[in-house]
C-alpha positions in Angstrom: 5.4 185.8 110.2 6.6 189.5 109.9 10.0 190.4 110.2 10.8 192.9 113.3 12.9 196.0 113.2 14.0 197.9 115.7 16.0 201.6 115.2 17.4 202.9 118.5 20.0 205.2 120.1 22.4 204.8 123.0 23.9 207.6 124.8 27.2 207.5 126.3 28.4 209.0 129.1 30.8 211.7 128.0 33.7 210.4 126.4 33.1 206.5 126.1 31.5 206.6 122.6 34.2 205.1 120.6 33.9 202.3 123.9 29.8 201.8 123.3 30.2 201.6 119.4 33.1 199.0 120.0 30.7 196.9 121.8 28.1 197.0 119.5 30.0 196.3 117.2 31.1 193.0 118.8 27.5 192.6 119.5 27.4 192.9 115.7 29.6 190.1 114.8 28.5 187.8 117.8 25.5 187.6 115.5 27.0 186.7 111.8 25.8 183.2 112.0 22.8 183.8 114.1 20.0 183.0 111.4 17.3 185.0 112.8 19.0 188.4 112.5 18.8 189.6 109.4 20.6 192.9 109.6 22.2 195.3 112.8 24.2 198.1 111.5 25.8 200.6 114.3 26.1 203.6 113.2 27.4 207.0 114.9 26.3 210.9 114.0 28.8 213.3 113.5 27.1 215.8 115.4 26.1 213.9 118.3 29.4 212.7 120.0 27.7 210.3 122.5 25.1 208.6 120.6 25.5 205.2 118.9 22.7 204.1 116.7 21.7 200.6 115.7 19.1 199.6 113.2 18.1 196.0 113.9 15.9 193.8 111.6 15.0 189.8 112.7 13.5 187.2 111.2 10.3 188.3 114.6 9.8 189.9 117.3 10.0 186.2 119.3 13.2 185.7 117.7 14.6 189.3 119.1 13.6 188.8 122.5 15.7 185.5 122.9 18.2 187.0 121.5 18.1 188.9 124.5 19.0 186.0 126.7 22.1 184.4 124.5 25.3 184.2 126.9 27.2 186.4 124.9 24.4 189.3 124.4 24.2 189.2 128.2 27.8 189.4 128.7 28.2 192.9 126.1 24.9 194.4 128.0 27.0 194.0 131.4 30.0 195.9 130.0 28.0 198.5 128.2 26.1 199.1 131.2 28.7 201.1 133.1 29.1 203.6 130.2 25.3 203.9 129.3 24.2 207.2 129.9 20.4 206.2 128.4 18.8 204.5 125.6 16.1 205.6 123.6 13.7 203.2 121.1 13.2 205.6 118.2 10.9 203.1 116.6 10.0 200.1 116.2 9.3 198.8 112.3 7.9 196.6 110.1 10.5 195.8 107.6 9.6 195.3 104.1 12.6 194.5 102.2 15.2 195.8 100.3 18.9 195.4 100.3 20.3 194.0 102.9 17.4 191.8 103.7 
């Protein structure tokens, strides 16, 4: 089975950020011991100060989607919600390896 990456970028509403990459970054470490993801690094652009970026890769695209459903990935998406001001999927990958992975 391929593995399945997705790179995408969430905009917060002006001045929340630093609030959307803390989240994420919880969403990050809700994951250490969560097999099927492989890698999710947030990352944030110096010269966009609301974006939030987050490179995903998973073990497959099934494995992504119920990640979706876990208690504690639904409880971070309802407090990021409030300070989203949109989301964009910049791509959607095939990962091939490399470090990290």
């Amino acid at each position: 089975m391929e593995k399945f990456g997705i790179y995408g970028k969430l905009i917060a509403k002006e001045g929340e950020r630093e609030q959307l990459e803390a989240i994420l970054l919880e969403a990050a470490e809700s994951l250490q011991n969560h097999d099927d993801c492989e890698l999710y690094l947030v990352s944030v652009a110096p010269e966009d100060s609301n974006a939030v970026y987050v490179y995903e890769v998973w073990s497959s695209e099934n494995a992504h989607q119920a990640s979706l459903s876990l208690k504690s990935t639904q409880t971070l998406i309802q407090r990021a919600k409030p300070i989203l001001a949109g989301m964009e999927r910049i791509s959607t990958l095939v990962p091939r390896g490399g470090k990290g992975i």
